[in-house]
TORDRENMAR-666045 format. One record per residue: x, y, z of N, C-alpha, C, O in turn; residue number from 1. Coordinates in steps of 0.2 Angstrom, whole numbers, plus 5000, padded with zeros to 4 digits. Example, Ala and Ser with C-alpha at 12.3 -4.5 7.8 and 13.67 -1.06 7.14 Angstrom:
% residues 2
DORO    n.X    n.Y    n.Z   ca.X   ca.Y   ca.Z    c.X    c.Y    c.Z    o.X    o.Y    o.Z     i
DORO   5066   4972   5039   5062   4978   5039   5066   4984   5039   5071   4983   5042     1
DORO   5064   4989   5035   5068   4995   5036   5064   5000   5039   5067   5006   5040     2
% end
This chain:
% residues 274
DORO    n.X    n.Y    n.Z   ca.X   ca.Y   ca.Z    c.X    c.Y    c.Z    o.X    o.Y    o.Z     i
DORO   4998   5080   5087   4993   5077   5082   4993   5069   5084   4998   5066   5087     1
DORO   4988   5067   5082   4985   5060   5088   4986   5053   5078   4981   5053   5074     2
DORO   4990   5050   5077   4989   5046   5072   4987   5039   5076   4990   5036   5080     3
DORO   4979   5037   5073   4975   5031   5074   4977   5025   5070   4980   5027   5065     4
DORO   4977   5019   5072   4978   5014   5067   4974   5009   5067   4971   5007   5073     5
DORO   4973   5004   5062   4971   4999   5062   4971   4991   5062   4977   4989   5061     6
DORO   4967   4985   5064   4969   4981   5066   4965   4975   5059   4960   4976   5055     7
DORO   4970   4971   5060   4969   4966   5051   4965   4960   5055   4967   4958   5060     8
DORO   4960   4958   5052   4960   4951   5053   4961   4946   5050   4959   4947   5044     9
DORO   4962   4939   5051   4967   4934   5047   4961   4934   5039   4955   4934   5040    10
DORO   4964   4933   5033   4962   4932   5027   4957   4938   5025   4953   4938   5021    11
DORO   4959   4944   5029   4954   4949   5025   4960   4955   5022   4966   4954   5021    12
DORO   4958   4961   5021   4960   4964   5017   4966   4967   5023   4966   4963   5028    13
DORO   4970   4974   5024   4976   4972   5028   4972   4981   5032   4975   4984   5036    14
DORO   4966   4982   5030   4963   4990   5035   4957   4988   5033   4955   4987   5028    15
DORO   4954   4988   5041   4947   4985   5041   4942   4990   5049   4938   4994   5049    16
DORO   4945   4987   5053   4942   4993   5061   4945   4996   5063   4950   4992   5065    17
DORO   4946   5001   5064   4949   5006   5067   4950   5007   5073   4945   5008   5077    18
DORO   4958   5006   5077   4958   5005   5085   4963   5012   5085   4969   5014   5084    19
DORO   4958   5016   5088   4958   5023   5090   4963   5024   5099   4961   5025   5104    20
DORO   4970   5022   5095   4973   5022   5101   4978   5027   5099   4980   5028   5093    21
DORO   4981   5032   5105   4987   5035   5103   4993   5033   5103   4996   5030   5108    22
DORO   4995   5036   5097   5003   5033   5094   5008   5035   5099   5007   5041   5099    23
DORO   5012   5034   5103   5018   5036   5106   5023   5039   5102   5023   5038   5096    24
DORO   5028   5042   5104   5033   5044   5101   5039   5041   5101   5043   5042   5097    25
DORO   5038   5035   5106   5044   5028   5102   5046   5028   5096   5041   5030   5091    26
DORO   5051   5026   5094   5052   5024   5086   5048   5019   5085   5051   5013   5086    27
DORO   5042   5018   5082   5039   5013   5080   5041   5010   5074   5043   5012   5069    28
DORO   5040   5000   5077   5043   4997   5073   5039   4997   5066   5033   5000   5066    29
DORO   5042   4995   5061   5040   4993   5054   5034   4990   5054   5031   4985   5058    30
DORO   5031   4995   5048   5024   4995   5046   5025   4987   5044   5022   4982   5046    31
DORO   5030   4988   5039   5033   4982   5037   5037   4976   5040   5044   4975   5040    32
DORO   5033   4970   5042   5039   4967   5045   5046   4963   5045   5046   4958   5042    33
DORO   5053   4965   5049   5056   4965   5046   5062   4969   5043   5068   4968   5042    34
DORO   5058   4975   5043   5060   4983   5038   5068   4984   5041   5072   4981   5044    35
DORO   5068   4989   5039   5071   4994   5040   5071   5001   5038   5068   5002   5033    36
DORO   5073   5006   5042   5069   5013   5040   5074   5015   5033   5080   5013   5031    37
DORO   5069   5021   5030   5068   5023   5022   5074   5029   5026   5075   5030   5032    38
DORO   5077   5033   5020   5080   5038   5020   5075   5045   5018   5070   5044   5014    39
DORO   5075   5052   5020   5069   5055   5016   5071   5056   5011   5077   5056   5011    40
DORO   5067   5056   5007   5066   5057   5001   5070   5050   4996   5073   5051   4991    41
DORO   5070   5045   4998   5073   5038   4994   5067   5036   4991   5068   5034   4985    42
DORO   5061   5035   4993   5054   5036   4990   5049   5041   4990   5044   5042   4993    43
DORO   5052   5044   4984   5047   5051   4985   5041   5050   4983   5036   5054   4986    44
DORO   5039   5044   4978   5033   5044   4978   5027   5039   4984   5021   5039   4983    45
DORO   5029   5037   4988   5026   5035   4994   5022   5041   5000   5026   5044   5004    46
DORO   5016   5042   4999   5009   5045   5004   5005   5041   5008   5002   5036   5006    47
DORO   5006   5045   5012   5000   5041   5019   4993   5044   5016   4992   5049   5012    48
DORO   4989   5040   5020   4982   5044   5017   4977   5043   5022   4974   5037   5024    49
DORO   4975   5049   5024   4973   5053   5031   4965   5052   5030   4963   5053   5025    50
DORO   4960   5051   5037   4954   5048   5035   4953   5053   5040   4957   5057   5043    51
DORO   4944   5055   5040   4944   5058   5049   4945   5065   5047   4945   5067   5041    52
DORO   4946   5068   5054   4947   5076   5053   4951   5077   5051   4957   5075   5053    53
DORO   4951   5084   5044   4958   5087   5040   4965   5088   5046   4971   5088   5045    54
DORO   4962   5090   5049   4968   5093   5056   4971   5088   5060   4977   5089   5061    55
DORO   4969   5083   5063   4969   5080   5064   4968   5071   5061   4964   5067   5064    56
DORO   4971   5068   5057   4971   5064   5052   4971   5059   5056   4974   5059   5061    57
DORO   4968   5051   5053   4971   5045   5056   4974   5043   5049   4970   5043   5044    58
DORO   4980   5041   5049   4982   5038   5043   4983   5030   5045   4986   5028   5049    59
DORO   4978   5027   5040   4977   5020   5039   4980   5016   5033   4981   5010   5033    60
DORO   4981   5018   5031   4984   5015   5021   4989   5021   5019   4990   5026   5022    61
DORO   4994   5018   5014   4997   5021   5008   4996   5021   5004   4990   5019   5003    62
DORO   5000   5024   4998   4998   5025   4990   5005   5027   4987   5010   5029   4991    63
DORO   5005   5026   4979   5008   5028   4976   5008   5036   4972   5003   5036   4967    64
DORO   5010   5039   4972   5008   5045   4968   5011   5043   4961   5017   5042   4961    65
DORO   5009   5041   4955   5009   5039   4950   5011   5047   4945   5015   5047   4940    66
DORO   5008   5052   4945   5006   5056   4940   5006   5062   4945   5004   5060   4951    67
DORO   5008   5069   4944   5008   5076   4948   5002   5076   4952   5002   5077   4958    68
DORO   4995   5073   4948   4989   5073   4952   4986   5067   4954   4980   5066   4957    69
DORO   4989   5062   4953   4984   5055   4957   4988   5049   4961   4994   5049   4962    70
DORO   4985   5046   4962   4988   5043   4969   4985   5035   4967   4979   5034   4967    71
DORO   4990   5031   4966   4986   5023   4967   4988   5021   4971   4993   5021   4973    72
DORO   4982   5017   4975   4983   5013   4981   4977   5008   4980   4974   5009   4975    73
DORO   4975   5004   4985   4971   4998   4986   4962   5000   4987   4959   5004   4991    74
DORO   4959   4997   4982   4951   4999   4984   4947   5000   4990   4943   5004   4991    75
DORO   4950   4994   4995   4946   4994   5000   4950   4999   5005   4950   4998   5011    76
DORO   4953   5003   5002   4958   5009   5005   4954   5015   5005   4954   5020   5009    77
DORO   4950   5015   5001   4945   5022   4998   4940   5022   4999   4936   5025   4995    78
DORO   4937   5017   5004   4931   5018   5007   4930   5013   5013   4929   5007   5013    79
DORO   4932   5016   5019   4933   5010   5025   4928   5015   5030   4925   5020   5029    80
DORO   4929   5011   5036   4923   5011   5043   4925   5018   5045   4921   5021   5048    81
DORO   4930   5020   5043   4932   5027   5045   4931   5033   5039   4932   5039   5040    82
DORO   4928   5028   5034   4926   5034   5029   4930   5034   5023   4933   5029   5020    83
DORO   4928   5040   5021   4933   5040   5013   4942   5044   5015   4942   5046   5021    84
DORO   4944   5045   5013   4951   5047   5014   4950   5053   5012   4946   5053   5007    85
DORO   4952   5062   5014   4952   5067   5015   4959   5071   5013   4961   5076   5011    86
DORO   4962   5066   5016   4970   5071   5014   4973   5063   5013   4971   5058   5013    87
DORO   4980   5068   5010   4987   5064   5006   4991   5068   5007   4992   5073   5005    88
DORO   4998   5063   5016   5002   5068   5015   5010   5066   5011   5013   5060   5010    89
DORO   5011   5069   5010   5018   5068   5005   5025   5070   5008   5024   5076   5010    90
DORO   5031   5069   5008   5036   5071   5007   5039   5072   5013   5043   5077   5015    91
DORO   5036   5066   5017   5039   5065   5025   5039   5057   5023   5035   5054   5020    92
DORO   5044   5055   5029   5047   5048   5032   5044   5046   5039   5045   5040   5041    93
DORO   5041   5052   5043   5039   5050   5048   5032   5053   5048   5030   5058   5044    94
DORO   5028   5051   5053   5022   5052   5053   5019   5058   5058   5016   5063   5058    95
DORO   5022   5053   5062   5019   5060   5071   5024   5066   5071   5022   5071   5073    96
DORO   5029   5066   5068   5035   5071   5068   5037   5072   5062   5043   5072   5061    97
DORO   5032   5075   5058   5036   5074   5050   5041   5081   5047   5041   5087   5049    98
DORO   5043   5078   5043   5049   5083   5039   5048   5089   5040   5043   5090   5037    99
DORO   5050   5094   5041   5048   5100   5040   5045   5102   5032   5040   5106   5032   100
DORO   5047   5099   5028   5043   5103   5022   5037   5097   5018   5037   5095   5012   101
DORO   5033   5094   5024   5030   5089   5021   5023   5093   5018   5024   5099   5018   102
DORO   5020   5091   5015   5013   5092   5014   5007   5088   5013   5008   5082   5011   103
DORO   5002   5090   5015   4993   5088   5016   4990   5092   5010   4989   5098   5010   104
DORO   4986   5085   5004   4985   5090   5001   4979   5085   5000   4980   5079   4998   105
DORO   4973   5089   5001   4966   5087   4999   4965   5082   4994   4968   5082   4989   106
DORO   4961   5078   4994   4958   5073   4990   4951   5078   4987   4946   5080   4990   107
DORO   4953   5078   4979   4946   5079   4975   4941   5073   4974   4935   5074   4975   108
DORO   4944   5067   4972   4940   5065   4969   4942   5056   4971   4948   5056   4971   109
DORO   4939   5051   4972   4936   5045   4973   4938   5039   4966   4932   5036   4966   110
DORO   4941   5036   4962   4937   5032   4958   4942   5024   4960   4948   5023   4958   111
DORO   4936   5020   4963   4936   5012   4963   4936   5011   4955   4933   5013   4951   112
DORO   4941   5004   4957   4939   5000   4948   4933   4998   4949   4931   4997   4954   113
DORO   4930   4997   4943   4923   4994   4941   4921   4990   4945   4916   4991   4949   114
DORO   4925   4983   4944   4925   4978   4945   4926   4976   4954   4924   4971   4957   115
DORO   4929   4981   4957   4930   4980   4962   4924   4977   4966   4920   4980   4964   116
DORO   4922   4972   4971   4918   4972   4976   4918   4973   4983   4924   4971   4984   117
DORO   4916   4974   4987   4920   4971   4996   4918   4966   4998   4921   4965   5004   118
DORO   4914   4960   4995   4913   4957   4997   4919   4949   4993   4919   4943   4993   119
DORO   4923   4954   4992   4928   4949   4987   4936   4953   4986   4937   4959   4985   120
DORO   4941   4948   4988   4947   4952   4986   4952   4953   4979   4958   4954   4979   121
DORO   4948   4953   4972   4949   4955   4968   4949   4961   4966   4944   4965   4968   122
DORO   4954   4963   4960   4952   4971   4958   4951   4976   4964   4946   4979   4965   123
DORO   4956   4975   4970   4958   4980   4975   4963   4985   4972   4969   4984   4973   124
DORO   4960   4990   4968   4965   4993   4965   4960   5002   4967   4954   5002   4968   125
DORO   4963   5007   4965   4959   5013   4966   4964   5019   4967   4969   5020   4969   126
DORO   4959   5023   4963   4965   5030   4961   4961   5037   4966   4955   5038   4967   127
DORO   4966   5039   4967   4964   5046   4971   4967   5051   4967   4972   5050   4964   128
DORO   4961   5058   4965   4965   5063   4960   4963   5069   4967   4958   5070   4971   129
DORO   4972   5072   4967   4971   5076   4972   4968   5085   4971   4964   5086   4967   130
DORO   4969   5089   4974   4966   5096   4973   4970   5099   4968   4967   5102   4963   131
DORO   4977   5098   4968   4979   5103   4965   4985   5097   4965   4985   5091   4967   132
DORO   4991   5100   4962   4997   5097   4957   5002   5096   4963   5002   5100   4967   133
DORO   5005   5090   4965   5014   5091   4968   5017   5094   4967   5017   5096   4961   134
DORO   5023   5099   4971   5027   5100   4970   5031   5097   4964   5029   5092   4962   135
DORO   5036   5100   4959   5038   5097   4955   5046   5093   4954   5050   5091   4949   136
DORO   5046   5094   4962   5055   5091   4965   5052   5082   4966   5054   5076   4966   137
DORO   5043   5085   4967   5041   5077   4971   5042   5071   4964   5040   5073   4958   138
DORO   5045   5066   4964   5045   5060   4957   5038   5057   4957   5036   5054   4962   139
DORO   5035   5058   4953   5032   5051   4954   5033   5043   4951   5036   5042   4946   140
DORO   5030   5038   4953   5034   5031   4952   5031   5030   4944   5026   5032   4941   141
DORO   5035   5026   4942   5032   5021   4935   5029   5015   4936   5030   5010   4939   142
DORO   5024   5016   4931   5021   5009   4931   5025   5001   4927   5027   4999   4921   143
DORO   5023   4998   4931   5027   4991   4929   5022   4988   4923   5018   4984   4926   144
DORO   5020   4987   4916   5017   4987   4913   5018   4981   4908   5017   4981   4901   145
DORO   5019   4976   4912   5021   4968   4908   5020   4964   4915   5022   4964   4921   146
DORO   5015   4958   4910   5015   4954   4917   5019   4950   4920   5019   4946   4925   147
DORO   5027   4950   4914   5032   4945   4918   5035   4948   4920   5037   4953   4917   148
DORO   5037   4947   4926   5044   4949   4931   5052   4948   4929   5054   4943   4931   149
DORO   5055   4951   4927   5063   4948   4929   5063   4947   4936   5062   4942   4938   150
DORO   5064   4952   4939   5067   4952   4947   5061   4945   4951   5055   4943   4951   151
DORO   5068   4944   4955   5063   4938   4961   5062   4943   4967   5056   4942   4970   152
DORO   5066   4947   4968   5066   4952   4973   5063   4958   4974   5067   4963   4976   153
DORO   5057   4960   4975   5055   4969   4977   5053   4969   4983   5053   4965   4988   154
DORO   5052   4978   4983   5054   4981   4990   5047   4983   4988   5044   4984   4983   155
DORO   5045   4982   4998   5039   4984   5000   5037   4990   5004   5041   4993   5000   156
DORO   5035   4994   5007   5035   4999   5012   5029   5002   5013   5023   5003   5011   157
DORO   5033   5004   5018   5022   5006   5024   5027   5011   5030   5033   5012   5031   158
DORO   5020   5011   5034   5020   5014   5043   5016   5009   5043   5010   5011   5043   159
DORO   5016   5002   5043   5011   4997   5046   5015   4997   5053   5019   5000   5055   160
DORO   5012   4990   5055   5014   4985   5063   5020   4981   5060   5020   4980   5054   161
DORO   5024   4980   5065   5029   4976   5065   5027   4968   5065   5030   4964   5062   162
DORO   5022   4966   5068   5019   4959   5070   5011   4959   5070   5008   4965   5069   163
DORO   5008   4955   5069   4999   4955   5068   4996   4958   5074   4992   4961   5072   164
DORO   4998   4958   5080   4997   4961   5086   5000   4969   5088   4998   4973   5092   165
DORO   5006   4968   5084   5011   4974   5086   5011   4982   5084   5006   4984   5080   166
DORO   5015   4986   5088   5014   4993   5088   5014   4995   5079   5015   4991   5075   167
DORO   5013   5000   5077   5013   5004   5070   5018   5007   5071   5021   5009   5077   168
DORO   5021   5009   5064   5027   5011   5066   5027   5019   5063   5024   5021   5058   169
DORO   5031   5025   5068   5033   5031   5066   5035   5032   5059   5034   5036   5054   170
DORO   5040   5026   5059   5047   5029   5053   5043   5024   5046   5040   5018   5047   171
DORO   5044   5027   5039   5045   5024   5034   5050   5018   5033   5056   5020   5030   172
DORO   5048   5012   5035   5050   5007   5033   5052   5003   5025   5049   5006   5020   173
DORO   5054   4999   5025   5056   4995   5017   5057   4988   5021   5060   4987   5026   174
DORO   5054   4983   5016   5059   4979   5016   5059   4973   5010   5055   4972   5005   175
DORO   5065   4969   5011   5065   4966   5002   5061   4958   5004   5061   4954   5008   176
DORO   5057   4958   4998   5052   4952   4998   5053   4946   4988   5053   4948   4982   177
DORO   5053   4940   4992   5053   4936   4987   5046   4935   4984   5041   4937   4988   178
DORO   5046   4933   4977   5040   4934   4974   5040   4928   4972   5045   4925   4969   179
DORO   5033   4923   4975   5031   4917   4975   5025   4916   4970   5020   4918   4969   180
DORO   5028   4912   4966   5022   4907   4959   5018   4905   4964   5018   4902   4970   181
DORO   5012   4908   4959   5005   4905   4961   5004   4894   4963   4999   4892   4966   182
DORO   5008   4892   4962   5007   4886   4964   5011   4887   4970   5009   4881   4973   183
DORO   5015   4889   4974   5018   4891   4981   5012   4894   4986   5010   4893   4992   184
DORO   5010   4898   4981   5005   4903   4985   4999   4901   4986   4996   4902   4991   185
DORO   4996   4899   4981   4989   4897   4982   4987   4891   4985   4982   4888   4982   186
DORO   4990   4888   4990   4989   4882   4995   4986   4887   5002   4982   4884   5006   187
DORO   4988   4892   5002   4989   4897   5009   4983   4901   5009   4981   4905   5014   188
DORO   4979   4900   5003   4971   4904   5001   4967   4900   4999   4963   4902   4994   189
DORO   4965   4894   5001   4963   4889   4999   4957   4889   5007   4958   4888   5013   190
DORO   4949   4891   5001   4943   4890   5006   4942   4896   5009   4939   4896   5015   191
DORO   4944   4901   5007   4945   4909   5010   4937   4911   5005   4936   4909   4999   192
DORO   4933   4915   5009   4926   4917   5006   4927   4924   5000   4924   4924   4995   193
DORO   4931   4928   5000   4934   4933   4999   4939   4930   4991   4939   4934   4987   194
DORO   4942   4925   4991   4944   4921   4985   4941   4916   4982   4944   4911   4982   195
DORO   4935   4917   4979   4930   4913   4974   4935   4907   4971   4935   4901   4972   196
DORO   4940   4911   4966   4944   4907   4964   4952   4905   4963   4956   4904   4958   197
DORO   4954   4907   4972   4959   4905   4972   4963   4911   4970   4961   4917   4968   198
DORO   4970   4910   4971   4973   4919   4970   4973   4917   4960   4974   4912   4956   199
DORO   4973   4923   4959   4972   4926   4952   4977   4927   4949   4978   4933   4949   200
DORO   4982   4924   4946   4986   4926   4945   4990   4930   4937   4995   4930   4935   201
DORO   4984   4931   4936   4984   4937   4933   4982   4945   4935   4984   4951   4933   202
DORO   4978   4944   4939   4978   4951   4942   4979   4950   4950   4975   4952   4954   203
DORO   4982   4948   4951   4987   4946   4958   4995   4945   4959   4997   4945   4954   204
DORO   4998   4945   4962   5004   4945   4965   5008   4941   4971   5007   4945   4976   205
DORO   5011   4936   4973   5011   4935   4979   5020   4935   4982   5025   4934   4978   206
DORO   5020   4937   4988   5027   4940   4988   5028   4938   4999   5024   4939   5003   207
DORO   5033   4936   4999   5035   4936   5006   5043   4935   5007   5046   4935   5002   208
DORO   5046   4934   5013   5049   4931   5015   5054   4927   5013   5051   4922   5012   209
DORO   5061   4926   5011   5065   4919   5008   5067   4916   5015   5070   4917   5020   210
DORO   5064   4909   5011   5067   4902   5014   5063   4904   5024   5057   4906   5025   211
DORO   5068   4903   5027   5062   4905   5032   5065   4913   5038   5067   4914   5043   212
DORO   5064   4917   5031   5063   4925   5034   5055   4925   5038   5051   4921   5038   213
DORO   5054   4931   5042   5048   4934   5043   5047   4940   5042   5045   4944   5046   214
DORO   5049   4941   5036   5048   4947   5033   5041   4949   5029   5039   4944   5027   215
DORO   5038   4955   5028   5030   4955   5026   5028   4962   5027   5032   4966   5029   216
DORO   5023   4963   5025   5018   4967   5025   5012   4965   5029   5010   4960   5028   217
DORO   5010   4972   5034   5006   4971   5040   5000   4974   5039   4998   4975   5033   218
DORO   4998   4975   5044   4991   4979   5043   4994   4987   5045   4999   4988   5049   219
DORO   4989   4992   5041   4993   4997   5040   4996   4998   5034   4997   5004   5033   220
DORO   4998   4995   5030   5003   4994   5025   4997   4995   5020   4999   4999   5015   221
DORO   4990   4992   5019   4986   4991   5011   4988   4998   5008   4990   5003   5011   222
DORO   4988   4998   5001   4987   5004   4997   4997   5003   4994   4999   5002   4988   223
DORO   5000   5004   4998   5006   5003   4998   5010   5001   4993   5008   4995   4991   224
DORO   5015   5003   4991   5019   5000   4983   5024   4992   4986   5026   4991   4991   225
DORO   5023   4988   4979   5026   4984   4981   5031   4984   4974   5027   4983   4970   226
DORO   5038   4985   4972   5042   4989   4967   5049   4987   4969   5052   4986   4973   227
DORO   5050   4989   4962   5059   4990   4959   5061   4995   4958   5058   5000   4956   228
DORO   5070   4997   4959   5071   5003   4957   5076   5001   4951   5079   4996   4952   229
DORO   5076   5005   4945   5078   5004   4940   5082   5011   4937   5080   5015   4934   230
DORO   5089   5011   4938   5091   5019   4938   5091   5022   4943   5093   5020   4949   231
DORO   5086   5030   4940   5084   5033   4946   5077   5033   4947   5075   5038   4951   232
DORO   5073   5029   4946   5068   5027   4943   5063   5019   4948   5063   5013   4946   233
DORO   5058   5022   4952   5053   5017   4955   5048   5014   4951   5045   5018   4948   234
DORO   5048   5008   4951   5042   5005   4948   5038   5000   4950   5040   4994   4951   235
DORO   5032   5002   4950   5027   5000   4953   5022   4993   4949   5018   4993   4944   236
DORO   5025   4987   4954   5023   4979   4952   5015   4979   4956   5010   4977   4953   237
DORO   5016   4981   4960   5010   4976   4965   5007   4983   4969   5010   4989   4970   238
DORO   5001   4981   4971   4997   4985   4978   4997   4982   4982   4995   4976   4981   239
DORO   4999   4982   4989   4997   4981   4995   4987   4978   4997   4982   4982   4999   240
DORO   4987   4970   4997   4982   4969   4996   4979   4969   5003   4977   4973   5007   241
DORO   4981   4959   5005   4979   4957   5010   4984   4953   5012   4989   4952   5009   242
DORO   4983   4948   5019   4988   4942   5020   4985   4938   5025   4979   4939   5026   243
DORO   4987   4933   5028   4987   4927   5030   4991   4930   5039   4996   4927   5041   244
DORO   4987   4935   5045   4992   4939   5047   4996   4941   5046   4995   4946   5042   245
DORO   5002   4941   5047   5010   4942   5049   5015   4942   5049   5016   4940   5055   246
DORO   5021   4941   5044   5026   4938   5048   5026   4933   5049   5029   4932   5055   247
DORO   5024   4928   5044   5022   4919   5047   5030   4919   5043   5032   4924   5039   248
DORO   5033   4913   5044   5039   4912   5040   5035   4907   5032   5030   4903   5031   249
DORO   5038   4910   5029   5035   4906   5020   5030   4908   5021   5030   4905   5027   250
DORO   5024   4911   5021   5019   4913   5020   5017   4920   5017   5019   4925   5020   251
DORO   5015   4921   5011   5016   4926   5008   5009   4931   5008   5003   4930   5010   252
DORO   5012   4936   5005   5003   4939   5006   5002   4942   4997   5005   4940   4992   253
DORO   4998   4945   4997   4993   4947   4992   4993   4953   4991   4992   4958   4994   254
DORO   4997   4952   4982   4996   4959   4978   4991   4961   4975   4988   4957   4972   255
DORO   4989   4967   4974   4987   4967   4966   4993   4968   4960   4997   4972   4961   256
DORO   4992   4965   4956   4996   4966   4952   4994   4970   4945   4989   4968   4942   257
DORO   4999   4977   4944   4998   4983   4943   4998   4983   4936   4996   4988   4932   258
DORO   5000   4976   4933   5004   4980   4925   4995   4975   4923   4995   4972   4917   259
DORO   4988   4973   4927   4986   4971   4923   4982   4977   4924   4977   4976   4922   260
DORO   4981   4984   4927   4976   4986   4926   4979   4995   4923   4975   5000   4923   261
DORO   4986   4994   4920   4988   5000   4916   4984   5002   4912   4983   5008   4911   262
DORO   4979   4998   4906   4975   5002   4904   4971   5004   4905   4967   5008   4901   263
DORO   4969   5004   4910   4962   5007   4915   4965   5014   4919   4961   5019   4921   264
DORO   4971   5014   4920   4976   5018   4925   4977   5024   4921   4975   5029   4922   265
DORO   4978   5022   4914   4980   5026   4908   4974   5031   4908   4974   5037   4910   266
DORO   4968   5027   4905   4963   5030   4902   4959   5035   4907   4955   5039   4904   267
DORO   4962   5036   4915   4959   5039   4920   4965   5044   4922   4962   5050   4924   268
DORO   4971   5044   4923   4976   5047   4923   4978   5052   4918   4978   5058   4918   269
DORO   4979   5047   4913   4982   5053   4905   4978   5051   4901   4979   5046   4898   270
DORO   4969   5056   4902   4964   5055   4898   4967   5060   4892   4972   5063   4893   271
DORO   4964   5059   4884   4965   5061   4882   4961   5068   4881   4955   5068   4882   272
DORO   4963   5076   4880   4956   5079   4877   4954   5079   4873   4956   5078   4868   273
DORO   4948   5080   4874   4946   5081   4865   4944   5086   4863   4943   5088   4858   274
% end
């Protein structure tokens, strides 16, 4: 199996053109830069999500499976140069050599938020409802549904690159990121065409690195949870937006932040019947 990947460009979203190279079987570094590899099943709700031919997949983004059938990840994750996303695979830590009992399970259905645009990085948020249910071993994450934070600290994860240039990585990576106030962060998004008005910090998030780590989220990474664990229990702050490259030291990148768009998550996830 041939997995493709994507390359970022500075202040856009973190999956944009597709570089159709094949993956080696090296242990590839962290999607995440910085990382460290995941244990299987330490994040059971974390899937890759496969564009291209069913059989043959390129996985470009992540998601969170939130609900038995749906998947939240980043809008401009749900419709790129390579198309709409076709499968979701689940319950593997590696990519090119996955777990024995992973699975690929079809995308039924498509829905961007409203508001979304592509010509702007706001409301990068977007649900995939899959064909049929998860196993019922698989968890899915909780939503973080208040917009203040306790924790200064969450954890990030992907199969992105190591560096703005660097390989993608095989293994499911983590790594722990400081969460920076918008007067930190919006000096670093200042004159970007894609930020009208600067990062939002209502329905945004900014997170990197302490003091001078180079720690981040890369290209390959969009769609991807950014989260605490609580218990036995993940929950999901932020989506994997965009950034400012890589691994810059103090420079943080871009969430969507999760707990402003739970009633819209609600109302499409646990619709009511009538």
């Amino acid at each position: 199996m041939k997995i493709r990947h994507i390359f970022l460009f500075i202040f856009v979203s973190r999956v944009s053109v597709a570089q159709k190279n094949t993956m080696k079987r090296s242990p590839k570094v962290p999607l995440v830069v910085g990382g460290v590899r995941t244990k299987q099943g330490e994040f059971q709700h974390m899937v890759a999500l496969g564009y291209g031919e069913r059989n043959d997949p390129m996985f470009l983004c992540g998601g969170s499976l939130i609900s038995p059938q749906f998947i939240l990840t980043a809008a401009h994750c749900a419709d790129t140069l390579e198309g709409s996303v076709q499968v979701v695979r689940i319950n593997t830590i590696t990519l090119e050599t996955p777990f024995r009992k992973y699975m690929d399970i079809d995308v039924q259905k498509t829905i961007i938020h409203p508001k979304y645009k592509p010509q702007s990085n706001y409301n990068d948020i977007a649900l995939l409802k899959l064909s049929k249910n998860v196993p019922s071993f698989i968890k899915p994450a909780s939503l973080h549904n208040t917009s203040t934070i306790s924790r200064k600290i969450l954890t990030a994860i992907g199969w992105g690159r190591t560096d703005f240039a660097g390989p993608s990585s095989n293994d499911l990576l983590k790594v722990n990121l400081e969460v920076y106030s918008k007067a930190r962060c919006n000096p670093f998004y200042k004159n970007v065409n894609k930020l009208s008005r600067g990062i939002d910090n209502k329905i945004q998030i900014c997170a990197g690195g302490q003091r001078n780590e180079t720690k981040d989220t890369c290209q390959g990474d969009s769609g991807g949870p950014l989260s605490y664990k609580k218990g036995q229990k993940h929950h999901l702050v932020g989506i994997t937006s965009f950034g400012k490259a890589c691994g810059l030291a103090r420079v943080p990148a871009v969430y969507t932040r999760v707990s402003a768009y739970v009633p819209w998550i609600k109302s499409i996830v646990w619709k009511k019947k009538s």
